[in-house]
The first five atom37 places (N, CA, C, CB, O) and aatype in JSON, in Angstrom:
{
  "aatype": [20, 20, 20, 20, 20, 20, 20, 20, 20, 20, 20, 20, 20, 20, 20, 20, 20, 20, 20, 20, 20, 20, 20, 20, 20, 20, 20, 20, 20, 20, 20, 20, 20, 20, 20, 20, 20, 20, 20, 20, 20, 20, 20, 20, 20, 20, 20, 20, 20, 20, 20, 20, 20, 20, 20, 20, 20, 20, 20, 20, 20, 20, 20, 20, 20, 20, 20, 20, 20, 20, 20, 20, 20, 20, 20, 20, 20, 20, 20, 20, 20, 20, 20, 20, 20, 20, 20, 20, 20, 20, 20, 20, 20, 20, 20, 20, 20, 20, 20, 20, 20, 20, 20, 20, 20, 20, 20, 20, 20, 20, 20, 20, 20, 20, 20, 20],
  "atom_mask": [
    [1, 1, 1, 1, 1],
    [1, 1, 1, 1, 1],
    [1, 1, 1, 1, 1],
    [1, 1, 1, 1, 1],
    [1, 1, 1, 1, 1],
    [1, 1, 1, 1, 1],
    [1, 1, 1, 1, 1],
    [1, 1, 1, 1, 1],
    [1, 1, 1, 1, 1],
    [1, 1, 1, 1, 1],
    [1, 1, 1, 1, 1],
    [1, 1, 1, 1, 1],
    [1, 1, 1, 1, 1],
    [1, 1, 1, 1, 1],
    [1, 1, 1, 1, 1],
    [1, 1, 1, 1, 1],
    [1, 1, 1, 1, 1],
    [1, 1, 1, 1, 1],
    [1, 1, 1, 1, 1],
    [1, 1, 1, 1, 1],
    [1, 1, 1, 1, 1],
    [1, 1, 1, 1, 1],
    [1, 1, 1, 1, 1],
    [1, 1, 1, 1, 1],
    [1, 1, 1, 1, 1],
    [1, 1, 1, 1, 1],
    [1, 1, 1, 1, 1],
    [1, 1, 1, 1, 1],
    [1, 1, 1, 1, 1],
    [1, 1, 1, 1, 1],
    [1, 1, 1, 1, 1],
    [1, 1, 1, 1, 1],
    [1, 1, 1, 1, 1],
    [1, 1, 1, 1, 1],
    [1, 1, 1, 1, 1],
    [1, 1, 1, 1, 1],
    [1, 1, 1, 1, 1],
    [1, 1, 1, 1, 1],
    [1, 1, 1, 1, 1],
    [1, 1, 1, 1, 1],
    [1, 1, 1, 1, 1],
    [1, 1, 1, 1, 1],
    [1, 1, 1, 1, 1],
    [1, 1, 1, 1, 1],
    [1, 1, 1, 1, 1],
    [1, 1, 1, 1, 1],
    [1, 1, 1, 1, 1],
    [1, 1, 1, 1, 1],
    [1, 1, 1, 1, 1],
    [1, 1, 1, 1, 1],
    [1, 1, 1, 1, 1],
    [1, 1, 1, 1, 1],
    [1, 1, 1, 1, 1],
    [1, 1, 1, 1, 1],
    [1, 1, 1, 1, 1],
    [1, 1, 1, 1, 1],
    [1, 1, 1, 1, 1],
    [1, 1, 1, 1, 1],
    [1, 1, 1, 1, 1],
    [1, 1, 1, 1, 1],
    [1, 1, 1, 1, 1],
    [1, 1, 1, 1, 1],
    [1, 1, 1, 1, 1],
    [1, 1, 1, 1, 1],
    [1, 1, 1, 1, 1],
    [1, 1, 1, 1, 1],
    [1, 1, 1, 1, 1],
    [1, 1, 1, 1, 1],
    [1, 1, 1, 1, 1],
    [1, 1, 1, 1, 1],
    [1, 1, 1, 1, 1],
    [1, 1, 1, 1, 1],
    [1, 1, 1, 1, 1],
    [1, 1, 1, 1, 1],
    [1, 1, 1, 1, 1],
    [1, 1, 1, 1, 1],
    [1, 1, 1, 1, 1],
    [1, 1, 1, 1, 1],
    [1, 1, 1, 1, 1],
    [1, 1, 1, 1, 1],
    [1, 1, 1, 1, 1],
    [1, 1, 1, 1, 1],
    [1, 1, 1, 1, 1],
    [1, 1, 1, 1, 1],
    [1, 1, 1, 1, 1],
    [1, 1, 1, 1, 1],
    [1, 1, 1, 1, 1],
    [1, 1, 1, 1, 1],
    [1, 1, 1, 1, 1],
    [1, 1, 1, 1, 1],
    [1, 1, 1, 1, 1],
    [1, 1, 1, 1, 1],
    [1, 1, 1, 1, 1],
    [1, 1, 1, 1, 1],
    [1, 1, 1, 1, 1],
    [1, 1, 1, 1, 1],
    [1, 1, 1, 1, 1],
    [1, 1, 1, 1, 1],
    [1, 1, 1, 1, 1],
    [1, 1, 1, 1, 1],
    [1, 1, 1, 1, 1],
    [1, 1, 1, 1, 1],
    [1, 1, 1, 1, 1],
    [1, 1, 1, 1, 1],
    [1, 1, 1, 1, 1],
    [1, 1, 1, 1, 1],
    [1, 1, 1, 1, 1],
    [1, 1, 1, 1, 1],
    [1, 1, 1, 1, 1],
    [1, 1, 1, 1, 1],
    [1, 1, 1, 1, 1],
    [1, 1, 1, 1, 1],
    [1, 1, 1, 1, 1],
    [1, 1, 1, 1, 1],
    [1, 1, 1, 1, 1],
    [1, 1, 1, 1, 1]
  ],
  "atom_positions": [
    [[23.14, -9.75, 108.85], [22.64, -11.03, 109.26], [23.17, -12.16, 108.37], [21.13, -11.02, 109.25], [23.51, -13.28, 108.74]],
    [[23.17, -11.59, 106.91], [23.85, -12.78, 106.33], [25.07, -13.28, 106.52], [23.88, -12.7, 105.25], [25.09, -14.49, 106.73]],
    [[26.36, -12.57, 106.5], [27.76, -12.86, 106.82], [28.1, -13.49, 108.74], [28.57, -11.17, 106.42], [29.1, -14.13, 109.06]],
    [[26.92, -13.05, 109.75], [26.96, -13.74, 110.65], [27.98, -14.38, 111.02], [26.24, -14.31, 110.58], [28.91, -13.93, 111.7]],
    [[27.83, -15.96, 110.4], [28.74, -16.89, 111.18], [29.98, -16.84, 110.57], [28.29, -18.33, 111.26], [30.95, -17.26, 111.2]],
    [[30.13, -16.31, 109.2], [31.6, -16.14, 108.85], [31.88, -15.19, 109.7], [32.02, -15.76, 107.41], [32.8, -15.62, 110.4]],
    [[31.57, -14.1, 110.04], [32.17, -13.43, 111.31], [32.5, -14.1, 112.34], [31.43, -12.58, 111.84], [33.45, -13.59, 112.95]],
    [[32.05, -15.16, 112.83], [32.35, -15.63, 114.15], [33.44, -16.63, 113.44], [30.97, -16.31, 115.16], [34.61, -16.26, 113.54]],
    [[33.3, -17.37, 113.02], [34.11, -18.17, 112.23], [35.48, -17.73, 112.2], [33.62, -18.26, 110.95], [36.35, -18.56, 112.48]],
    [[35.9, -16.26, 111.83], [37.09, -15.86, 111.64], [37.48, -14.85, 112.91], [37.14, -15.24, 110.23], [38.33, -13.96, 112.86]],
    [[36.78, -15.16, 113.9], [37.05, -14.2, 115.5], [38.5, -14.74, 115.84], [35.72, -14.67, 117.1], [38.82, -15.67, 115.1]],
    [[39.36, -14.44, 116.67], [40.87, -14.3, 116.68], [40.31, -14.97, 118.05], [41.92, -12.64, 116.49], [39.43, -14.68, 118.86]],
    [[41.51, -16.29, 117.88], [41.51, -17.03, 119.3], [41.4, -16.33, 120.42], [42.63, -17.73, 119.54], [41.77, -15.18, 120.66]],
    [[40.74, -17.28, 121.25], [41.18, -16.32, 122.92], [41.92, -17.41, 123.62], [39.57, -15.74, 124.19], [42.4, -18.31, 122.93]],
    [[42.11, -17.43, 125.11], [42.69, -17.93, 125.94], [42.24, -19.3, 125.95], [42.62, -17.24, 127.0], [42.93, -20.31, 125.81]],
    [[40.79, -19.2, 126.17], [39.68, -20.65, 126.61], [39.47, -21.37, 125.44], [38.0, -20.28, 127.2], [38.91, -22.45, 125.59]],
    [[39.82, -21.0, 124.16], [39.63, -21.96, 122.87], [40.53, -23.51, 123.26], [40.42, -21.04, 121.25], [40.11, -24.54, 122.73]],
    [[41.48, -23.56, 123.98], [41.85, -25.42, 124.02], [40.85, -25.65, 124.48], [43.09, -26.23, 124.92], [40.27, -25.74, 123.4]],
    [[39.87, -25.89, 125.39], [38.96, -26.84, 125.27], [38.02, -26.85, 124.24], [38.39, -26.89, 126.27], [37.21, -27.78, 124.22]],
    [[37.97, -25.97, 123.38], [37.05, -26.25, 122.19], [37.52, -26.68, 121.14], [36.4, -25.28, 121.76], [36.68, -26.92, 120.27]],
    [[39.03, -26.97, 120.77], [39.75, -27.39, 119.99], [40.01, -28.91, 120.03], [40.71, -26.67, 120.1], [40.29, -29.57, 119.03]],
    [[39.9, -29.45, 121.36], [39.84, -30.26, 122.07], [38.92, -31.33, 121.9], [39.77, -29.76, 122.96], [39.18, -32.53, 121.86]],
    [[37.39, -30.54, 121.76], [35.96, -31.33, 121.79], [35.63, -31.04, 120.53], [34.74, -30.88, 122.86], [34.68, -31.66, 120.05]],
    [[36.21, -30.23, 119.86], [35.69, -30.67, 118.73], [36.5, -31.33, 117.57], [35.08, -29.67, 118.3], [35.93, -31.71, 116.54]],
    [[38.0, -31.49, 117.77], [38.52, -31.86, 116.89], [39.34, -33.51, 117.17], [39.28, -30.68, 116.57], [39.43, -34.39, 116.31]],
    [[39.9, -33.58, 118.7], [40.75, -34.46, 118.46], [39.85, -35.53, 119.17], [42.25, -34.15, 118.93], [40.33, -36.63, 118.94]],
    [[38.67, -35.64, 119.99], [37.68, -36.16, 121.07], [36.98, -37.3, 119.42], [36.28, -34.45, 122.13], [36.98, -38.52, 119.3]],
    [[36.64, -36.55, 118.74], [35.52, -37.2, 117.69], [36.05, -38.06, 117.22], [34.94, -36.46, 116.59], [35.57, -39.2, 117.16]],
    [[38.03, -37.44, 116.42], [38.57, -38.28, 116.26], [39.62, -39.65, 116.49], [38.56, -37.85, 115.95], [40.12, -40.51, 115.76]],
    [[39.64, -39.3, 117.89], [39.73, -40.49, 118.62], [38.55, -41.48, 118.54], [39.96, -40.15, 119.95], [38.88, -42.61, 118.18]],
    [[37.26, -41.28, 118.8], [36.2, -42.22, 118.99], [36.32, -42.59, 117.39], [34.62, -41.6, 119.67], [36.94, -43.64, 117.58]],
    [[36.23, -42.53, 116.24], [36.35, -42.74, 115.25], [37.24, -43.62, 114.87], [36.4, -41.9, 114.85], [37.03, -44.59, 114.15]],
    [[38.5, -43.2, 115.47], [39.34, -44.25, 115.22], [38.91, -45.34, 116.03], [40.7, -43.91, 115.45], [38.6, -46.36, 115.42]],
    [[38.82, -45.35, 117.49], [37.89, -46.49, 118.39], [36.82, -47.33, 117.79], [37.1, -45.8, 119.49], [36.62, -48.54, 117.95]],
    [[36.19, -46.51, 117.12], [34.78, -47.36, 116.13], [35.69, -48.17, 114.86], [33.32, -45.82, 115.14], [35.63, -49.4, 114.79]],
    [[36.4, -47.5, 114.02], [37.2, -48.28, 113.4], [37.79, -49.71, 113.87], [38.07, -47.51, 113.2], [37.39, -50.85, 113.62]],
    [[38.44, -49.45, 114.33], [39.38, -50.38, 115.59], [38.7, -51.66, 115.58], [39.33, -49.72, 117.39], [39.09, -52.67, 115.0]],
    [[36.89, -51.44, 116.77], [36.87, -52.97, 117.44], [35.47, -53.44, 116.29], [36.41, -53.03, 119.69], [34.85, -54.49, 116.35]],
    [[35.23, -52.2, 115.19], [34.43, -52.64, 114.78], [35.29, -53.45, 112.51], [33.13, -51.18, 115.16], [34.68, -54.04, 111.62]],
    [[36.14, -53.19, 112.56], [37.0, -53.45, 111.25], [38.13, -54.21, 111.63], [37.51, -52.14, 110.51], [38.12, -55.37, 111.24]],
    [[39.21, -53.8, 112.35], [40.6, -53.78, 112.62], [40.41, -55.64, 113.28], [41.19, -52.2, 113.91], [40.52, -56.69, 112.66]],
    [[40.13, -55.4, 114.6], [39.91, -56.27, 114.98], [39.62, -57.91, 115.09], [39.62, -55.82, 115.08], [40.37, -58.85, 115.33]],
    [[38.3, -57.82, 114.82], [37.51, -58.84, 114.13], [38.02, -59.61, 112.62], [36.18, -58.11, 113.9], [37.88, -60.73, 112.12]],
    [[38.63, -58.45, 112.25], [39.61, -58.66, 110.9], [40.82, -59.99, 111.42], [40.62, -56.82, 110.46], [40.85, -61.2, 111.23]],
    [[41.62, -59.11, 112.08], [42.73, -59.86, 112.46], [42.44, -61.25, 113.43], [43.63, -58.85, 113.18], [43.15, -62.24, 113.28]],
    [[41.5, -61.23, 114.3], [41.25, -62.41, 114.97], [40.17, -63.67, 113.85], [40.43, -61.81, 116.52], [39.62, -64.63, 114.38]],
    [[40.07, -63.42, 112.48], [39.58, -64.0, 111.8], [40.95, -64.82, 111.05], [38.63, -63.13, 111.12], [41.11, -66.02, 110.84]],
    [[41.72, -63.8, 110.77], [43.11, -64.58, 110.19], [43.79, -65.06, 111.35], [44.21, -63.6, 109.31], [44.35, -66.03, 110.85]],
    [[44.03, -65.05, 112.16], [44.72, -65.95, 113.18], [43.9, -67.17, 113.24], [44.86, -65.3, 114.65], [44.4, -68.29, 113.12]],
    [[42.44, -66.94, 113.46], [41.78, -68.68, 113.55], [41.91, -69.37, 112.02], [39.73, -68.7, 114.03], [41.9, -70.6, 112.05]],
    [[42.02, -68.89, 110.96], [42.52, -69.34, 109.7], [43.79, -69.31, 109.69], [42.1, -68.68, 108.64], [44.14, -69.53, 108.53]],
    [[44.61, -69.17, 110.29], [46.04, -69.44, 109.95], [46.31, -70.95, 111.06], [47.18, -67.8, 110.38], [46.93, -71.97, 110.75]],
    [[45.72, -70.71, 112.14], [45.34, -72.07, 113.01], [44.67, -73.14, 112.47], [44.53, -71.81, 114.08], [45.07, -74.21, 112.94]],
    [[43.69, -73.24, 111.56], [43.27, -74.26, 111.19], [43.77, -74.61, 110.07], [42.17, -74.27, 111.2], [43.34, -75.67, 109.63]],
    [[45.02, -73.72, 109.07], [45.98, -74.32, 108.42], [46.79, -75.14, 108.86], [46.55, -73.66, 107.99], [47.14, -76.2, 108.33]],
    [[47.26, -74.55, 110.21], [48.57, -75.35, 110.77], [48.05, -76.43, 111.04], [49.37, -74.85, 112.0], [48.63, -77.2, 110.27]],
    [[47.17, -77.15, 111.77], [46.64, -77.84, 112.42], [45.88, -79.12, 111.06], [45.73, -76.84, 113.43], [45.71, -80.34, 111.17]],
    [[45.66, -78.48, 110.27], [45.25, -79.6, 109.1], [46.42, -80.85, 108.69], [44.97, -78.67, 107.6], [47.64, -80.71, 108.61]],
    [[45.71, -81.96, 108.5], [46.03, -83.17, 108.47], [45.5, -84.52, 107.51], [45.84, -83.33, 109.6], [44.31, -84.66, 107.25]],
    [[46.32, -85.26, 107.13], [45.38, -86.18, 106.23], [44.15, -86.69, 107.02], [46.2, -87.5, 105.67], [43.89, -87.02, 108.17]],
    [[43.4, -86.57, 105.6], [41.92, -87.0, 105.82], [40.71, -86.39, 106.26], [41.91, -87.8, 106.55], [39.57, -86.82, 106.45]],
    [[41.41, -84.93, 106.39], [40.35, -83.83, 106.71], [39.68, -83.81, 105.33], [40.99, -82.24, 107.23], [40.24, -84.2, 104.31]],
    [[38.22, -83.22, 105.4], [37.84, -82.82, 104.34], [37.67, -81.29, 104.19], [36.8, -83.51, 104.11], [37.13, -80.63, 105.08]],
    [[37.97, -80.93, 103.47], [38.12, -79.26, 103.39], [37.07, -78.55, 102.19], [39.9, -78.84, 102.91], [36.37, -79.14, 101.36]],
    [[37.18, -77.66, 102.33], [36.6, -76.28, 100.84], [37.56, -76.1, 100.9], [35.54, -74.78, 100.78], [38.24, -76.27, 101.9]],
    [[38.0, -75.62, 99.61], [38.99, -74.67, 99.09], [38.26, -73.35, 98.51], [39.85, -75.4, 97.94], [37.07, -73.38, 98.22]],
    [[39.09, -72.11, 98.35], [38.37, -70.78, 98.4], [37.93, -70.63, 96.92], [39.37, -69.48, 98.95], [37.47, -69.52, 96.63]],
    [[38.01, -71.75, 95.76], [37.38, -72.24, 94.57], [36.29, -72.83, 94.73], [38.06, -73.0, 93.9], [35.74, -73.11, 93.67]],
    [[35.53, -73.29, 96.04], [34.64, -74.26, 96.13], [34.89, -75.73, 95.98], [33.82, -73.95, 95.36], [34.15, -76.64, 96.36]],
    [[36.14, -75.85, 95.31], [36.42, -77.73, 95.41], [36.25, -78.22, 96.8], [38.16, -78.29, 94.97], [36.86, -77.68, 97.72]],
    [[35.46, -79.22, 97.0], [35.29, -80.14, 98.18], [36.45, -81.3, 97.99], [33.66, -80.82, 98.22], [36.71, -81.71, 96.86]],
    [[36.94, -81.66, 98.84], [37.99, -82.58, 98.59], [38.97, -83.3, 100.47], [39.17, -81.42, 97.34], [39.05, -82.78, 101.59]],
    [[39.45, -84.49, 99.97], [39.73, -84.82, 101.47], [41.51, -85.2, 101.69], [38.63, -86.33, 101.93], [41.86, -86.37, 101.53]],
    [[42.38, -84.29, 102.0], [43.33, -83.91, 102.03], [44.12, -85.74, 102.34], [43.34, -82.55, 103.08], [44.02, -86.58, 103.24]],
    [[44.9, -85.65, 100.99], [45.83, -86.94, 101.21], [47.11, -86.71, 101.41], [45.84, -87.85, 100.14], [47.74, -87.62, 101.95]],
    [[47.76, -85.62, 101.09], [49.43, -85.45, 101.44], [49.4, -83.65, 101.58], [50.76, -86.2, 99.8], [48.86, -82.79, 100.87]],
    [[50.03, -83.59, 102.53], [50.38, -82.26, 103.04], [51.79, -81.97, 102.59], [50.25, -82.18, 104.61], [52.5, -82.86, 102.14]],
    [[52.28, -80.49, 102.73], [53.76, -80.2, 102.59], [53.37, -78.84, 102.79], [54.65, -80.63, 101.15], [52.22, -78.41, 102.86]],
    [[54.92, -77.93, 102.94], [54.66, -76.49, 104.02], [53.59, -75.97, 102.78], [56.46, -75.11, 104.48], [52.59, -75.42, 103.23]],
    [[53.63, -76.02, 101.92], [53.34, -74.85, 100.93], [51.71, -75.4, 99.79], [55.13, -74.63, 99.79], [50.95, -74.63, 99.21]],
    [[51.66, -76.5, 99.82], [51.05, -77.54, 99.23], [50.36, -78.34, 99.57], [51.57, -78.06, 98.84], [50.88, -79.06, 100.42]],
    [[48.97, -78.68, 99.22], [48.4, -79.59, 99.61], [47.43, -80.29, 98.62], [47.92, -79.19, 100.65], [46.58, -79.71, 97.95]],
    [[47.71, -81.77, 98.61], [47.23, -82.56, 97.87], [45.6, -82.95, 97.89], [48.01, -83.5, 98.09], [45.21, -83.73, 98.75]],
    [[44.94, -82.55, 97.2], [43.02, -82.99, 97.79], [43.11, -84.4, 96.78], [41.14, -81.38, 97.08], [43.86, -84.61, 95.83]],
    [[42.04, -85.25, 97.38], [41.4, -86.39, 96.27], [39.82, -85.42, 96.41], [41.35, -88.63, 96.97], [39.08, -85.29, 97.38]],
    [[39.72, -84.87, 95.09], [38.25, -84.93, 95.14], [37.22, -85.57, 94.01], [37.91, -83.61, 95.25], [36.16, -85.1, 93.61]],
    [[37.65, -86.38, 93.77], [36.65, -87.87, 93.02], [38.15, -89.07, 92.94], [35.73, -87.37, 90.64], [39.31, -88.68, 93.01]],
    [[37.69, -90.63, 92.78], [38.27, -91.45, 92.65], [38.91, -91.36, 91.8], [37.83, -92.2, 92.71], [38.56, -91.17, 90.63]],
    [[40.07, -91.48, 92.26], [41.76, -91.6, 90.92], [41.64, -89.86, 90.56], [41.41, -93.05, 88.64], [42.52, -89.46, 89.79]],
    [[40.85, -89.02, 90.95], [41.5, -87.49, 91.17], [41.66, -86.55, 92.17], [41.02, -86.77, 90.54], [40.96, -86.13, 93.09]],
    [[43.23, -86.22, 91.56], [44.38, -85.68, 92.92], [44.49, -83.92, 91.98], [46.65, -87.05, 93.06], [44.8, -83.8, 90.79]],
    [[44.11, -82.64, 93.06], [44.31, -81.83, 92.81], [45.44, -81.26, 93.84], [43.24, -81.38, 92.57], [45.48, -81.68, 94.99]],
    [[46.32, -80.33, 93.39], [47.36, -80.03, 94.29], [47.04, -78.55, 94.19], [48.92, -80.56, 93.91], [47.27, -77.92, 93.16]],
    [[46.31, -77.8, 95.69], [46.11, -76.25, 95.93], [47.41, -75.79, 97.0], [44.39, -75.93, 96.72], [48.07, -76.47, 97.79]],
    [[47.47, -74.55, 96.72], [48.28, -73.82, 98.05], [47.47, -73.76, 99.02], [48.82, -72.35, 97.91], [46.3, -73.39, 98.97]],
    [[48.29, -74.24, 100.29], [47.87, -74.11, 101.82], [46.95, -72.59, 102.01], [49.48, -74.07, 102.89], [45.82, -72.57, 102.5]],
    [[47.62, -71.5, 101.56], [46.35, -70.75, 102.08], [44.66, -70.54, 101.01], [47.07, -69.14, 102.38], [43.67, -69.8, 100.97]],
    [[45.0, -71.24, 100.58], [43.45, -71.57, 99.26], [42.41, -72.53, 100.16], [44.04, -72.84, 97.36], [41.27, -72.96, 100.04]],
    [[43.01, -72.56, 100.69], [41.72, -73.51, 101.71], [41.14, -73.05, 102.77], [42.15, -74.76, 102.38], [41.72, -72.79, 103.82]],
    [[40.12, -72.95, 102.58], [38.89, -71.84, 103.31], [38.62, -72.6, 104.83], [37.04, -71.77, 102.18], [39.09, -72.14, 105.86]],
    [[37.78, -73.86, 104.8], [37.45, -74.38, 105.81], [37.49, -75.89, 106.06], [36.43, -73.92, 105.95], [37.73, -76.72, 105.19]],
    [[37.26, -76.13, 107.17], [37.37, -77.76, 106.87], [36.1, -78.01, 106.75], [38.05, -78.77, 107.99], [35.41, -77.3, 107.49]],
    [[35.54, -78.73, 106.12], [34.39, -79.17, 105.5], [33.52, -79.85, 106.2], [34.64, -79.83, 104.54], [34.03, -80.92, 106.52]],
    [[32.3, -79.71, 106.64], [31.23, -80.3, 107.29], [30.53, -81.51, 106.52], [30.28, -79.22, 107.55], [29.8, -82.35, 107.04]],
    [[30.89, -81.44, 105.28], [29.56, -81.82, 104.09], [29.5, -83.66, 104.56], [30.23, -81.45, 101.74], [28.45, -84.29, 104.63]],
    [[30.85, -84.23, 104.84], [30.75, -85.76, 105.04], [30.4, -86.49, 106.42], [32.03, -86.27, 104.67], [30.33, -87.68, 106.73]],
    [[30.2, -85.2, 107.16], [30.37, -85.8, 108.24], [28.93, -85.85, 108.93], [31.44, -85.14, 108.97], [28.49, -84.71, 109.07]],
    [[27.79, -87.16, 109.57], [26.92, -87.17, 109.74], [26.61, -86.36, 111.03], [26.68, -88.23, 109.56], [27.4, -85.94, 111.88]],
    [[25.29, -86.23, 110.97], [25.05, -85.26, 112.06], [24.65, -86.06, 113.24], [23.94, -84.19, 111.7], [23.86, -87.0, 113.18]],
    [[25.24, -85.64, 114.34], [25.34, -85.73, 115.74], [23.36, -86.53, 115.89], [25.82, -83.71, 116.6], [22.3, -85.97, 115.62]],
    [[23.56, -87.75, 116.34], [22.11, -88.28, 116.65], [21.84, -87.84, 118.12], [21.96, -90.01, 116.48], [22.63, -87.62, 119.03]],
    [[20.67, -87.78, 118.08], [20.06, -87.12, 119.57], [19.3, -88.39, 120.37], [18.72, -85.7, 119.24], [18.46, -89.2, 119.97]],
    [[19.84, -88.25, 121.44], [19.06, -89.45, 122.32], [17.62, -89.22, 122.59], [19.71, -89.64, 123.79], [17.08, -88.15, 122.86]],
    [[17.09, -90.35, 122.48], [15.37, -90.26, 123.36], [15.33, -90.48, 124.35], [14.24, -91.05, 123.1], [15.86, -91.4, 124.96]],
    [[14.45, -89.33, 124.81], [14.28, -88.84, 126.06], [13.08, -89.51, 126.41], [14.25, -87.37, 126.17], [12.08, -88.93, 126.0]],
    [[12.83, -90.76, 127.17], [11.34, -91.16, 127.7], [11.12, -90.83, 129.05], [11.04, -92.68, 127.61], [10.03, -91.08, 129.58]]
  ]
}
């Protein structure tokens, strides 16, 4: 009774073992890789494409974060370079991909009409 399943364990293929080779080995690891995929892979890459878009697309006078936390409002661009003012008479110069987002912080919030 004890050696049991090592006995079965080491039984000599038969004919009908592809479908059990099948479901248990390459089935799981397909879905695995599938779970990988739309849950890592994915979401990954469509995160750097909308950040590589809102690089290209940046322009003087945006205000941005940089991935340091400097808040600052973009005065001169170039492919590789970009110039922030973040206080009066100071100019910091970060690389284009150091800049996280464009910045919400200056911009007032949307007023809501009254409804009578």
């Amino acid at each position: 009774m004890l050696f049991e399943g090592i006995a079965w364990a080491q039984q000599a293929p038969s004919g009908g073992n592809q479908n059990q080779v099948l479901f248990t080995t390459i089935i799981p690891l397909a879905a695995m890789f599938a779970i990988f995929y739309f849950l890592l892979l994915r979401p990954q890459s469509q995160k750097a494409k909308e950040h590589a878009k809102m690089l290209r697309e940046l322009k003087r006078n945006d205000e941005v974060v940089t991935s340091g936390g400097l808040v600052g409002r973009v005065t001169d661009l170039s492919d590789k370079l970009v110039t922030l003012k973040i206080a009066p008479n100071v100019r910091v110069r970060v690389e284009r991909p150091q800049i996280q987002s464009i910045s919400s912080y200056g911009k007032s919030p949307a007023k809501k009409e009254k409804s009578e």
